[in-house]
C-alpha positions in Angstrom: -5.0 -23.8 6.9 -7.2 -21.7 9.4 -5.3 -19.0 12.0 -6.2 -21.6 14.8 -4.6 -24.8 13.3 -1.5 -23.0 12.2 -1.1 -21.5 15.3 -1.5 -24.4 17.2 1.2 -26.3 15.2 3.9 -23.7 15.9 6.6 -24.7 18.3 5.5 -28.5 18.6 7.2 -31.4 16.7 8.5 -28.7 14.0 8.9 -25.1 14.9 9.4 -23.8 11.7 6.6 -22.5 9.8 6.4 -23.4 6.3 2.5 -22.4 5.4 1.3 -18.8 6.0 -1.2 -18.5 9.2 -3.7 -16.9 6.7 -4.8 -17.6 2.6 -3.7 -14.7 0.8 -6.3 -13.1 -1.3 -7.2 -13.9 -4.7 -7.1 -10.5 -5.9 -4.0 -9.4 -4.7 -1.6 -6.8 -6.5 1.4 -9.2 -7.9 3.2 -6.9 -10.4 3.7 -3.5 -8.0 7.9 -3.0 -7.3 7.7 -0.8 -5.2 6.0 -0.1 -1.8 2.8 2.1 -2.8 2.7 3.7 -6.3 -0.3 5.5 -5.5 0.4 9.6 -5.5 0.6 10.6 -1.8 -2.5 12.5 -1.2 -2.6 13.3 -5.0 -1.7 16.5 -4.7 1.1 17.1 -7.3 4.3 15.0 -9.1 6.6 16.5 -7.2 5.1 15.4 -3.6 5.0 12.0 -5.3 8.8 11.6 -6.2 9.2 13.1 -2.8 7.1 10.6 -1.4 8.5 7.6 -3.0 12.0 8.8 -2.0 10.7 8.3 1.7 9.9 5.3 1.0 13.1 4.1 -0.9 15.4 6.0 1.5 13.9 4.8 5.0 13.0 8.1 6.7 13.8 10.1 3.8 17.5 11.3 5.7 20.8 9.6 4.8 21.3 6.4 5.1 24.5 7.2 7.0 21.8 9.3 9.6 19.9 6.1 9.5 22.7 3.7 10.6 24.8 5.9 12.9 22.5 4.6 16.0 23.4 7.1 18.7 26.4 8.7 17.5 27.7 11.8 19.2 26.2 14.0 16.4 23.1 12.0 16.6 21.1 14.9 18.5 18.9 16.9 16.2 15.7 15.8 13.9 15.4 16.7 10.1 12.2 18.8 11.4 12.0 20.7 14.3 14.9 21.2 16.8 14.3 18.7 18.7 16.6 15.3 20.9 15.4 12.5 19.0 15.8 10.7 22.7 13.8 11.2 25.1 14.8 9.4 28.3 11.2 8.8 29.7 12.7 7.2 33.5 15.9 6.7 34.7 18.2 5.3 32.2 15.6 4.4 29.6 15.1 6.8 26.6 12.8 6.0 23.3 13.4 7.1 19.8 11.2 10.4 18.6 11.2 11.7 15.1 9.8 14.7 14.9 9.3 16.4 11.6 7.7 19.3 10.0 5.8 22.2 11.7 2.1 23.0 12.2 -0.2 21.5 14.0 0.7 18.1 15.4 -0.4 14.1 14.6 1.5 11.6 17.1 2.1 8.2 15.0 2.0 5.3 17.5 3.2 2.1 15.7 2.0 -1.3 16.7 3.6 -4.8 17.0 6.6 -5.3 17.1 7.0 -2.7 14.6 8.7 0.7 15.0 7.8 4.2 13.5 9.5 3.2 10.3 6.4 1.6 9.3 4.6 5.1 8.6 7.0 6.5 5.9 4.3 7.1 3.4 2.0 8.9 5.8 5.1 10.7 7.2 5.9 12.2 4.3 3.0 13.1 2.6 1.4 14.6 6.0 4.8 17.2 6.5 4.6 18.1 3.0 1.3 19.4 3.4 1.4 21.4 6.6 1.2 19.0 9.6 3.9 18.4 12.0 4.8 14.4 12.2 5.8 13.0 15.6 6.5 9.4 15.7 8.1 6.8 18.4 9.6 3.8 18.8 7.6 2.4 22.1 10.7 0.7 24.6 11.5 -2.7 23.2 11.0 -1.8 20.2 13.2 0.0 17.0 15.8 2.3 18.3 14.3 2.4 22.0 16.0 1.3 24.7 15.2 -2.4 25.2 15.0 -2.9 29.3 13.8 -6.1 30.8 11.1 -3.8 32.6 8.2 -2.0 31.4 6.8 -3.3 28.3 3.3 -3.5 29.2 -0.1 -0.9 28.2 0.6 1.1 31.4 4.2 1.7 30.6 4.3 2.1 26.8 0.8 4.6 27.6 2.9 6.6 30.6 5.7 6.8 27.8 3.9 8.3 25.4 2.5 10.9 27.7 5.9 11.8 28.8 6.9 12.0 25.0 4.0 14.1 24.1 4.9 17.0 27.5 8.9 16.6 26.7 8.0 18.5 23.1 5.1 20.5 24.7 2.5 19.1 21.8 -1.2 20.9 22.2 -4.2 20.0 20.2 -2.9 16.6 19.6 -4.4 14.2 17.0 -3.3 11.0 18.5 -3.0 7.8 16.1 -2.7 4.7 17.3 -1.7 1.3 15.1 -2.3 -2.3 16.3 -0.9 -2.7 19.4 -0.5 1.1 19.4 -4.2 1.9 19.1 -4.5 -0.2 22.2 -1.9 1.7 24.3 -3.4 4.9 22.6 -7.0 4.0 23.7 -5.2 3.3 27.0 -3.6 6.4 27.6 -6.2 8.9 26.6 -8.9 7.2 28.5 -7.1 6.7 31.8 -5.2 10.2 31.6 -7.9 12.0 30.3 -4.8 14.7 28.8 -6.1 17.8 27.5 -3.4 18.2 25.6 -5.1 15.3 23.1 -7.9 16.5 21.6 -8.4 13.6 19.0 -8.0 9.8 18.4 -7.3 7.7 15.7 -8.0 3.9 16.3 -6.2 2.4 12.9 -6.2 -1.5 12.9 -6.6 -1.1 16.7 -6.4 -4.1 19.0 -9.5 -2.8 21.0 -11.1 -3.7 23.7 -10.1 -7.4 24.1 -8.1 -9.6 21.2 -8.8 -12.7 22.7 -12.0 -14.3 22.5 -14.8 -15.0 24.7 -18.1 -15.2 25.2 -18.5 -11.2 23.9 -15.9 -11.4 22.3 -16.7 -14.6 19.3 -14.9 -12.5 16.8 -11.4 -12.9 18.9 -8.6 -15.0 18.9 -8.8 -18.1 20.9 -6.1 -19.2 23.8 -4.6 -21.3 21.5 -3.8 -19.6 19.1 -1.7 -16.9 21.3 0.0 -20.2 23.0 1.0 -21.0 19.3 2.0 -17.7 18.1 4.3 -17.0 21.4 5.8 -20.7 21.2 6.5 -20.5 17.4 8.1 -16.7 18.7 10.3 -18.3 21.3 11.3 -21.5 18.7 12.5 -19.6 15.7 11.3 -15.4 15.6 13.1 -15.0 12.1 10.6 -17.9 10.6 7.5 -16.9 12.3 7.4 -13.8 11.3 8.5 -14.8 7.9 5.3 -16.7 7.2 3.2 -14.1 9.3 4.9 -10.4 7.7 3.2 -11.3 4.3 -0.1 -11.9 5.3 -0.7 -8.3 7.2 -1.8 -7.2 3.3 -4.7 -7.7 1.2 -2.2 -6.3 -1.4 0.2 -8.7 -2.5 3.7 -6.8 -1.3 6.6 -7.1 -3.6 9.1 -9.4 -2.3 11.8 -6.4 -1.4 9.0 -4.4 0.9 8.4 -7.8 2.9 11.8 -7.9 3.4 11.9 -4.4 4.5 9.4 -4.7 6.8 10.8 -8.4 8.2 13.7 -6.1 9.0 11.9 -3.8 11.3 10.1 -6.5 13.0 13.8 -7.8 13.9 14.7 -5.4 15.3 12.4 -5.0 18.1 13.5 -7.0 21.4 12.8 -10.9 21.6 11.6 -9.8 25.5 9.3 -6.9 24.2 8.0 -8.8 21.6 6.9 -11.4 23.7 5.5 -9.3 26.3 3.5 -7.1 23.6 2.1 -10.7 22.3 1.0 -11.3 26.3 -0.6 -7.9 26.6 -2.8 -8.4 24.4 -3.9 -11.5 25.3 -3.9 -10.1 28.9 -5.2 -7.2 28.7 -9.2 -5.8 28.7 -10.0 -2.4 27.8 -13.7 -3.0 27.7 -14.0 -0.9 31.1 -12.2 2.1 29.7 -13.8 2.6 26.6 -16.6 4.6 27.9 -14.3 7.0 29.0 -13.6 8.3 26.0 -14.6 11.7 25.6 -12.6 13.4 22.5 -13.5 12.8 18.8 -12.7 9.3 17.9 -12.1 8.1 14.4 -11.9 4.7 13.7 -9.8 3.3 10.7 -10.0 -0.5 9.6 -9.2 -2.9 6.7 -12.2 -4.8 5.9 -10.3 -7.6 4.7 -8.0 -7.5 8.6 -7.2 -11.2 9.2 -4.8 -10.4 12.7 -7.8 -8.1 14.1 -10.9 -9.0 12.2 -12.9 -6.1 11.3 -15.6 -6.8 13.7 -13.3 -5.3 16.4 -13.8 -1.9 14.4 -17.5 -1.9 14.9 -17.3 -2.7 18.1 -15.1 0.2 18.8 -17.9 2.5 16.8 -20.5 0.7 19.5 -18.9 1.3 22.8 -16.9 4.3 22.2 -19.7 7.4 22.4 -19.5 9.0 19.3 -16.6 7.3 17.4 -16.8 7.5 13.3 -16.1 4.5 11.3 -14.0 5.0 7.8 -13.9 1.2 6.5 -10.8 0.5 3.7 -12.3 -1.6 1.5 -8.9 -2.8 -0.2 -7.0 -3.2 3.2 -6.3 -5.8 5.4 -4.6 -5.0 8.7 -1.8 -3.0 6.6 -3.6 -0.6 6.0 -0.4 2.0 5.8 0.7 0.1 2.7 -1.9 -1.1 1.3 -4.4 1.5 0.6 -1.4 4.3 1.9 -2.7 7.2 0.3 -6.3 6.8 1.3 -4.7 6.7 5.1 -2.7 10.3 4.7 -5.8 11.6 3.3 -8.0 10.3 6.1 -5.8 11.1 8.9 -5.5 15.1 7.3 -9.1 15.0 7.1 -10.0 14.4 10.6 -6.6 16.0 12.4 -7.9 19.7 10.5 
């Protein structure tokens, strides 16, 4: 069933999804337990086990750290000294973790995600000099959920807020999704000095929904689908939609993983995030550009087809283009080590 009759179907006669929105491919890992065994940037056994801890553990602290939410001890990072809330307006404050010193790579994660998503790059980035900052955008993770603000402006003006708070210079900004939307956003309407670099990974840029220059987007319908089969039953869409991020078949206990971060983001923020980038344009800004831009893509994308990625390379001036042949828009799990390797590369 294609992306446009699935989606259409959702929330009708029978919300519940029961076929994926998109084939799964024929070559797909089936037999891999665990979330990535690829070494981490192959650089030694012991990074690996490290690595793979990460990934078992969550975000490689205790579990007990994990689940205490906001206890009163809650106010240090594993990495540098650091809150790991920062309250970005009155009343609202978004998750940072903050690990490892040198010189720094923001992680923006993309919809409706959280920062949790980038374990593997996490890890194997601190272990080899970088310092790690990632969020959970408001809605989303740990964040605050309010009603307001969970739109590109907000989530961008968050971000910059985040990135002054810990005083970051020489930035390599990378942006997910969703993320490399707001990312995009954010460096080419603040025009920051302190970001000196952008990473567009799986990026939702300049305009997801289709139109005449944009054939390669999704149609209205299928957002009208997607946000009804949302509002009918979130635990089901996502069920049938999670699985089909990968062009590596994931084992059955990562999917639920990562279903479990999806749930946690805020029904409202989710929802929004789906509008915004339906909404939202960014054709206008991309010009503006003017730092070294990298763009990272899955060949094999079926949310935003790789087409976006070379139109990012066209419009912004100067951009790269690193294709991942084995990827589809997971590209953090499905070719995981190629990513850590490609973000070191260009954040040096």
């Amino acid at each position: 069933m294609s992306v446009i009759a699935a989606c259409s179907r959702i929330g009708t006669e029978n919300p519940v999804i029961t076929t994926p929105f998109w084939k799964r491919r024929r070559n797909a890992r089936s037999d891999d337990p665990r979330p990535n065994r690829r070494d981490i940037l192959r650089y030694g056994a012991s990074a690996t086990a490290a690595g793979v801890a990460g990934l078992t553990l969550g975000t490689g602290s205790s579990a007990a750290h994990r689940d205490a939410h906001r206890s009163a001890n809650d106010h240090t990072n594993d990495g540098n000294p650091s809150m790991p809330y920062i309250e970005v307006e009155a009343g609202v404050r978004v998750f940072v973790q903050d690990w490892g010193k040198g010189k720094p790579i923001v992680l923006v994660h993309g919809w409706p995600s959280s920062h949790r998503i980038f374990e593997a790059q996490t890890v194997a980035l601190t272990r080899i000099g970088f310092r790690v900052i990632t969020l959970d955008l408001r809605g989303f993770g740990r964040s605050d959920t309010p009603w307001h603000g969970n739109d590109y402006d907000t989530w961008a003006n968050d971000l910059q807020t985040v990135i002054a708070r810990l005083d970051l210079q020489d930035v390599t900004l990378a942006g997910y999704s969703m993320g490399g939307a707001i990312s995009m956003h954010y460096v080419a309407t603040s025009q920051d000095p302190r970001v000196t670099k952008l990473a567009l990974m799986g990026a939702a840029v300049p305009k997801l929904m289709a139109d005449a220059e944009t054939p390669h987007g999704l149609p209205p319908e299928a957002f009208d689908g997607m946000l009804a089969g949302i509002a009918a039953n979130r635990a089901e869409f996502f069920s049938a939609f999670m699985p089909n991020m990968f062009a590596q078949e994931a084992s059955e206990a990562y999917t639920r993983w990562f279903e479990g971060i999806v749930m946690e983001a805020s029904p409202h923020a989710t929802i929004r995030g789906l509008e915004e980038a339906r909404d939202r344009d960014l054709r206008s800004e991309v010009g503006a550009i003017a730092i070294p831009t990298r763009i990272f893509h899955g060949v094999h994308d079926q949310v935003v087809p790789y087409p976006f990625a070379e139109e990012q390379q066209r419009l912004i001036p100067g951009a790269e283009l690193v294709s991942f042949e084995e990827s589809g828009h997971g590209l953090f799990y499905d070719e995981a080590s190629k990513l850590s390797e490609e973000l070191a590369a260009f954040a040096e």
